[in-house]
C-alpha positions as CSV (number, residue, x, y, z in Angstrom):
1,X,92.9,149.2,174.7
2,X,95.6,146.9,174.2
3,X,95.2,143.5,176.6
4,X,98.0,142.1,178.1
5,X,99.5,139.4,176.2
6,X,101.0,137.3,179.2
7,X,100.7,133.5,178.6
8,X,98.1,132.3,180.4
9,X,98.3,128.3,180.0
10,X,96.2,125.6,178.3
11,X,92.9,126.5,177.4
12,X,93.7,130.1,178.1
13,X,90.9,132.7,177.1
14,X,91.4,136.8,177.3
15,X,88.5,139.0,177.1
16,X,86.7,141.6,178.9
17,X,85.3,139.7,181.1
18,X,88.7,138.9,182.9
19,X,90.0,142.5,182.8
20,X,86.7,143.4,184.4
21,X,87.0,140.2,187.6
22,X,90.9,141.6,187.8
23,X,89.5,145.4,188.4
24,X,91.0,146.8,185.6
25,X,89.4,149.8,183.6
26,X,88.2,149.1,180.2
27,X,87.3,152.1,177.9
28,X,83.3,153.0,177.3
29,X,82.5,151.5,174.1
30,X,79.9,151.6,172.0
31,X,76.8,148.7,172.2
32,X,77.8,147.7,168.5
33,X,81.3,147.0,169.2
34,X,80.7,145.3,172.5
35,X,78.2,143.1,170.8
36,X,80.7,142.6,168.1
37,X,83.7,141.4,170.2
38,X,80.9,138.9,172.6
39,X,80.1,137.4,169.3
40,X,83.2,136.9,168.1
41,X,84.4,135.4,171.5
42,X,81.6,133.2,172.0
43,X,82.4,132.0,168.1
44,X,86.1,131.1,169.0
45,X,84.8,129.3,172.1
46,X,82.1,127.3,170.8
47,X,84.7,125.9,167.9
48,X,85.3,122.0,168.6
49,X,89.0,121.7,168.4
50,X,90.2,118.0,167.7
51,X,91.7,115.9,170.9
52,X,95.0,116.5,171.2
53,X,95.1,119.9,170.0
54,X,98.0,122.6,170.2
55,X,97.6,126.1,169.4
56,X,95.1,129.4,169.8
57,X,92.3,131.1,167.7
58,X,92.1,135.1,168.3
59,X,90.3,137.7,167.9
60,X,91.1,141.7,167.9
61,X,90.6,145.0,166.5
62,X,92.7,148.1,165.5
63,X,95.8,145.5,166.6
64,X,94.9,144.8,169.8
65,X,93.7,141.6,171.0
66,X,90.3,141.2,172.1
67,X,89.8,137.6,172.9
68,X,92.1,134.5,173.4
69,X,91.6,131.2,173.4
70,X,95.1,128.6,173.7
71,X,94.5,125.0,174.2
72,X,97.5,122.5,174.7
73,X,101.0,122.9,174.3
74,X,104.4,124.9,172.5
75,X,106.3,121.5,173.7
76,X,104.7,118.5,173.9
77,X,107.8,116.6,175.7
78,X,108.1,119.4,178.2
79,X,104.9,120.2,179.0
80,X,105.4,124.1,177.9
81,X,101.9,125.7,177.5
82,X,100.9,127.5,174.3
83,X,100.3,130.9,175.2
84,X,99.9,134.7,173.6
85,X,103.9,134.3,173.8
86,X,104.5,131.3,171.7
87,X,105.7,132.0,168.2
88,X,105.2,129.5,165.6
89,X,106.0,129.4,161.8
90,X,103.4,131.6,159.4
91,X,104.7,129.3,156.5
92,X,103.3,131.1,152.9
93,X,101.6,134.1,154.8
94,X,105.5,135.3,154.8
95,X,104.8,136.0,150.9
96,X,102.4,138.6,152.9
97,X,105.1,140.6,154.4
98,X,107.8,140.6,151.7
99,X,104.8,141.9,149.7
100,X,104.9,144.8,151.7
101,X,108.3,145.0,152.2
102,X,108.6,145.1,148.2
103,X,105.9,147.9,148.5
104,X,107.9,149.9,150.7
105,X,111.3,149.5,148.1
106,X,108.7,151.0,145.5
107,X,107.8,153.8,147.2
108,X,111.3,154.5,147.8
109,X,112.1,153.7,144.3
110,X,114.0,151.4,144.3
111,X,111.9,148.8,142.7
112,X,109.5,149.2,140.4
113,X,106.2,146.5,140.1
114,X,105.9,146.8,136.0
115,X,109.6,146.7,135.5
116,X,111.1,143.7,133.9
117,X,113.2,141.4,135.8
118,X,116.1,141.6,134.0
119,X,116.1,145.3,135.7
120,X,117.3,143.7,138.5
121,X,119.0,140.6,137.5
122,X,121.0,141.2,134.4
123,X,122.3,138.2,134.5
124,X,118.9,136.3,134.1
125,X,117.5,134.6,130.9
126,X,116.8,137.7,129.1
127,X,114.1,136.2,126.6
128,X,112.3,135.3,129.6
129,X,113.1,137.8,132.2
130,X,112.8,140.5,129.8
131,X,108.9,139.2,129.3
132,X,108.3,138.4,133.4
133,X,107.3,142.1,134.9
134,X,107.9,142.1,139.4
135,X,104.2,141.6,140.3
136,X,104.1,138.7,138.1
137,X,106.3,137.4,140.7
138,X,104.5,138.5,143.3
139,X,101.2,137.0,142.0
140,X,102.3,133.7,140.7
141,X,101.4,134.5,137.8
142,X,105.1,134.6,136.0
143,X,105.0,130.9,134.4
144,X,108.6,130.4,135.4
145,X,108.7,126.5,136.3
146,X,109.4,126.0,139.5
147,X,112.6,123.5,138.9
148,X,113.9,124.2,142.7
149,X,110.8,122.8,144.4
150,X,111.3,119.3,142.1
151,X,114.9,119.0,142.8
152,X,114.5,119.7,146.8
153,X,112.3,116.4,146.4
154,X,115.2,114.7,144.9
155,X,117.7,116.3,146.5
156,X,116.9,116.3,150.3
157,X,120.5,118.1,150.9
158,X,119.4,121.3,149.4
159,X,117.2,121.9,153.0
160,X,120.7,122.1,154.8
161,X,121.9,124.4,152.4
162,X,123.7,127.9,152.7
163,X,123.0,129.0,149.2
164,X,122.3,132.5,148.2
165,X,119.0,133.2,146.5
166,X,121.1,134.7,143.9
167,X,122.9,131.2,143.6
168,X,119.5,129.1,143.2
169,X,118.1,131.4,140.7
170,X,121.2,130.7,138.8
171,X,121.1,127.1,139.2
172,X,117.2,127.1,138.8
173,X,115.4,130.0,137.0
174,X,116.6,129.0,133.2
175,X,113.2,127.0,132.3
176,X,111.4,127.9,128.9
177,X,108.4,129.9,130.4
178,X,105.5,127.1,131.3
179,X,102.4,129.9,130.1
180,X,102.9,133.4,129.1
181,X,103.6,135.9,131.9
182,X,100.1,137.3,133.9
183,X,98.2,134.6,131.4
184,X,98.6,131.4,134.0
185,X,98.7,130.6,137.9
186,X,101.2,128.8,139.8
187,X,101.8,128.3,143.4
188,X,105.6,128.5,142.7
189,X,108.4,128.9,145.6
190,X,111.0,129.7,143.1
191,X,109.0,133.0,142.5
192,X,109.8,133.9,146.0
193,X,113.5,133.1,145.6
194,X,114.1,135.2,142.3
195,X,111.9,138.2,144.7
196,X,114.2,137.9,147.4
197,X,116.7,137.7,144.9
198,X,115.7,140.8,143.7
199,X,115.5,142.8,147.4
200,X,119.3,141.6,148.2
201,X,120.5,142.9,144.7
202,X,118.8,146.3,145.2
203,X,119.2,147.0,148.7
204,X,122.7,145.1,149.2
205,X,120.7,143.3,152.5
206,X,119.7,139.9,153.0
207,X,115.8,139.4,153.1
208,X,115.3,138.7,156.9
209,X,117.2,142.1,157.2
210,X,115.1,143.8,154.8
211,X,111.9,142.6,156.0
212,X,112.8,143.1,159.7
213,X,113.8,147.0,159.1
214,X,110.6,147.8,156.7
215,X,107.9,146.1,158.1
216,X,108.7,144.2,161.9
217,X,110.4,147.5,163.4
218,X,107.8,150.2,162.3
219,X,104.8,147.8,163.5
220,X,106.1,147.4,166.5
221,X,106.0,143.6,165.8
222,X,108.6,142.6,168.7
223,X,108.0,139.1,168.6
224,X,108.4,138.4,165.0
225,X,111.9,137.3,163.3
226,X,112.8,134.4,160.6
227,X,113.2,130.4,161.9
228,X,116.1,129.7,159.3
229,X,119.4,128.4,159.7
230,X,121.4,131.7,159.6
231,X,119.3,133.6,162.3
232,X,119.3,133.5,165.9
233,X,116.9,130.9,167.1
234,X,113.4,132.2,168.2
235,X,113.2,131.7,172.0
236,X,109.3,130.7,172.2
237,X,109.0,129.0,168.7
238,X,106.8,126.5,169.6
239,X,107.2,122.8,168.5
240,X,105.4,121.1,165.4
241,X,104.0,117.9,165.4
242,X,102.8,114.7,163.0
243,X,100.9,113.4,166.2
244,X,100.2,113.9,169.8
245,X,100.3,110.4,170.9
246,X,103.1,109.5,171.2
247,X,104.4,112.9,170.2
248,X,105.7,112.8,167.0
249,X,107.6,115.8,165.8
250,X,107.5,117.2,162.2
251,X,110.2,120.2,161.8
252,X,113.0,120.2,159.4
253,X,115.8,122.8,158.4
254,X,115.3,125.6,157.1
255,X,117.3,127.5,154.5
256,X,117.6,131.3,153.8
257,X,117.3,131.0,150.1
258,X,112.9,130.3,150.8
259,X,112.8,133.3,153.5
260,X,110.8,135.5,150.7
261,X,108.3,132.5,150.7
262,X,108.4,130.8,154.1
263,X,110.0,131.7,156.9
264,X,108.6,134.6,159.3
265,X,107.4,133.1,162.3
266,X,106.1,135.6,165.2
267,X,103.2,135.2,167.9
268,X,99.4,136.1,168.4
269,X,100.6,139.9,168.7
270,X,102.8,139.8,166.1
271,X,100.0,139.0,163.6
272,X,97.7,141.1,165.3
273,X,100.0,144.5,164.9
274,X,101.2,143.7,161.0
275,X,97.3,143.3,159.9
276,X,96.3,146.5,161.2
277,X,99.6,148.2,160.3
278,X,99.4,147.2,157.0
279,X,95.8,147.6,156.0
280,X,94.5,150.2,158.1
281,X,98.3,152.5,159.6
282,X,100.6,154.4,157.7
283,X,103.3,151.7,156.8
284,X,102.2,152.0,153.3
285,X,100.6,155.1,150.9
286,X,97.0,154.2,150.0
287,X,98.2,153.1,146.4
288,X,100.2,150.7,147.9
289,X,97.9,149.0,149.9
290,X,95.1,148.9,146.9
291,X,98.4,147.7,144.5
292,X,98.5,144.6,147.2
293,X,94.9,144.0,147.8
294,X,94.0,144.1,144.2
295,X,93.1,140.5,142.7
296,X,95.5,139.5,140.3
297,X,94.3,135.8,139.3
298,X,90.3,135.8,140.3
299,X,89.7,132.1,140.2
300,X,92.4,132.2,143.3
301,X,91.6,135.4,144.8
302,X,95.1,136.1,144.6
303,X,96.6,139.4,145.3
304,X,100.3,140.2,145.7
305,X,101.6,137.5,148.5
306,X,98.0,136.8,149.4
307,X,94.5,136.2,148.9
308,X,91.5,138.6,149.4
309,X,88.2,136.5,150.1
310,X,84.8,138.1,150.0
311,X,82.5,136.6,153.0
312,X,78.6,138.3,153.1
313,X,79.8,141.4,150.6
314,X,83.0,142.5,152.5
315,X,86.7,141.7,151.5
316,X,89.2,140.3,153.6
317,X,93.2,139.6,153.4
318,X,93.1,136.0,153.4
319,X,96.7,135.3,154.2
320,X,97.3,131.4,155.1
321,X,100.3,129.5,155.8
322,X,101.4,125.7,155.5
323,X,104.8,124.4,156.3
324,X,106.3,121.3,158.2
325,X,103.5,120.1,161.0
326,X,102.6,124.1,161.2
327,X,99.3,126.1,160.4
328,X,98.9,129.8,160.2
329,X,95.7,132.0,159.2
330,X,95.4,135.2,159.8
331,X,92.3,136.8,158.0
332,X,91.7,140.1,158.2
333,X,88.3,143.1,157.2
334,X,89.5,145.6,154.7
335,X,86.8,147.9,155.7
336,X,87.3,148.3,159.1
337,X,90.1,147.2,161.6
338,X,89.2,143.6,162.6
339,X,91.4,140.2,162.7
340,X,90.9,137.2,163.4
341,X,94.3,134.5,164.0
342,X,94.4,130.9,163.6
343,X,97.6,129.3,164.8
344,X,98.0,125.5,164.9
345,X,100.9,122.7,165.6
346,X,99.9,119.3,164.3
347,X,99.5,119.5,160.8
348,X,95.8,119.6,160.4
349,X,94.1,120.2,156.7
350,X,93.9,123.8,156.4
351,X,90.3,123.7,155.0
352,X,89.5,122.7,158.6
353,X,90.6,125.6,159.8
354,X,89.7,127.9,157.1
355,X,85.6,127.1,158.2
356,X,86.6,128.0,161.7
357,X,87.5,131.1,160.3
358,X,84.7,131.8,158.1
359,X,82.7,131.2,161.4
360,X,84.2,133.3,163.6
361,X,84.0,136.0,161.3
362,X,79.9,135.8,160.2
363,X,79.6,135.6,164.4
């Protein structure tokens, strides 16, 4: 049964317990799950947030959320509750979704995940891009240096910019390969760019487009849209923060040439409908979804746009995400239909809330 997801304030909690006080009829379920969904609750409740916090922690199966728990606020200044509502940046778990997206321009083919760059980008370094195969891309494992990332630190204009993805693989993707291609790991944002890249070349659509039309239409993910500069702003994207006290904001611009990498933001829901969708609905043919939950670089656990983490013999999507004062992790059972969602606003260490997670889910 899907709960409402109506903002309900600071320190907000959903469960059955409040469906049952407001009279409303829950479906008989079976002792297993109801002792499975009370554990899992009393797990997110019992997790000692840090003064000053801003965010939620969730919990839901089959896409629908089961318990909620939103402490402080989407604006700090104005006093805006966080709430199921409130949409904040998923940073890297974006690599995630244009993932699937890709997935779905392969089973239409019109991409191909053991073709060769070049394919798709003629006009790429050929000794390299002839050697550099799509899901080494899409694993980080294609040894292309990531000369974009170094210059943005040198070159704080590029975050304003309007460039094409095209035009920063040009300017960016000529380096002499740093390790051969699917031999080497690297956490590289210019991968993402020469992916998305790729998707505008074949389809003739920019990225947000794509990714809107293949994967946020068809899950129903209503909430979920891209925080860059060329898109409509998001009307509950909730603030980020370096500290609470006094509040301290830390946002920046954000261009469309890192969408494939960055740049899907979307609420509680949002992350709730894609994990199901994509792991356990029909958005994607079974070989799909084994091509993207299949490790690629073990001492990582890295997939394609994600990680897969075992935790007491079962796998889950281990999608995380990191940008500006924002936190995202949304972790999700392969075996059977559950998630759980971390969102947070002020720029806590990620392995913080990566133990919250592992708790909630041994509840």
């Amino acid at each position: 049964m899907a709960y409402p997801l109506a903002d309900k304030g600071e320190n907000a909690v959903i469960d059955r317990r409040m469906m049952l006080a407001a009279g409303m009829a829950l479906p008989v379920a079976g002792t297993g799950l109801a002792k499975s969904v009370s554990s899992k609750a009393a797990s997110i409740d019992a997790v000692q947030l840090p003064a000053g916090s801003n965010g939620l922690l969730a919990y839901g199966r089959n896409g629908k959320l089961e318990h909620l728990r939103s402490v402080g606020f989407a604006d700090m200044e104005a006093r805006v509750p966080f709430g199921a509502r409130t949409q904040t940046r998923w940073g890297s778990a974006s690599k995630w979704l244009t993932s699937v997206a890709v997935l779905r321009l392969v089973e239409q083919r019109m991409l191909d995940l053991d073709a060769p760059i070049v394919r798709y980008l003629p006009d790429f370094r050929h000794d390299t891009g002839e050697r550099v195969l799509l899901a080494h891309l899409l694993s980080n494992t294609s040894g292309i240096p990531d000369l974009m990332s170094r210059q943005v630190k040198v070159e704080p204009a590029l975050r304003l910019s309007s460039a094409s993805s095209a035009a920063m693989v040009a300017r960016f993707a000529g380096g002499d390969l740093a390790f051969e291609p699917g031999r080497g790991w690297d956490y590289s944002a210019l991968n993402w760019t020469i992916i998305g890249a790729i998707v505008e070349r074949a389809t003739g659509e920019p990225l947000a487009a794509v990714v809107k039309r293949l994967v946020f239409e068809p899950l129903a993910m209503s909430g979920a849209g891209f925080a860059q500069a060329d898109q409509a702003p998001l009307p509950h994207l909730a603030a980020a923060y370096r500290s609470g006290v006094p509040p301290v904001r830390k946002m920046g611009p954000v261009p469309p040439f890192v969408a494939a990498s960055g740049n899907v933001a979307g609420a509680v829901g949002d992350a709730m409908r894609a994990a199901h969708g994509v792991f356990h609905g029909r958005l994607l043919r079974p070989s799909s979804r084994a091509a993207l939950t299949t490790v690629r670089w073990p001492e990582q656990e890295y997939a394609l746009g994600g990680r897969v983490h075992p935790i007491d013999g079962r796998s889950w999507a281990w999608e995380t995400g990191k940008v500006e004062g924002y936190r995202t992790h949304i972790a999700h059972r392969l075996d059977r239909s559950e998630t759980v969602v971390v969102f947070n606003t002020t720029d806590m260490d990620q392995g913080v809330i990566g133990g919250w997670v592992e708790a909630i889910v041994r509840a």
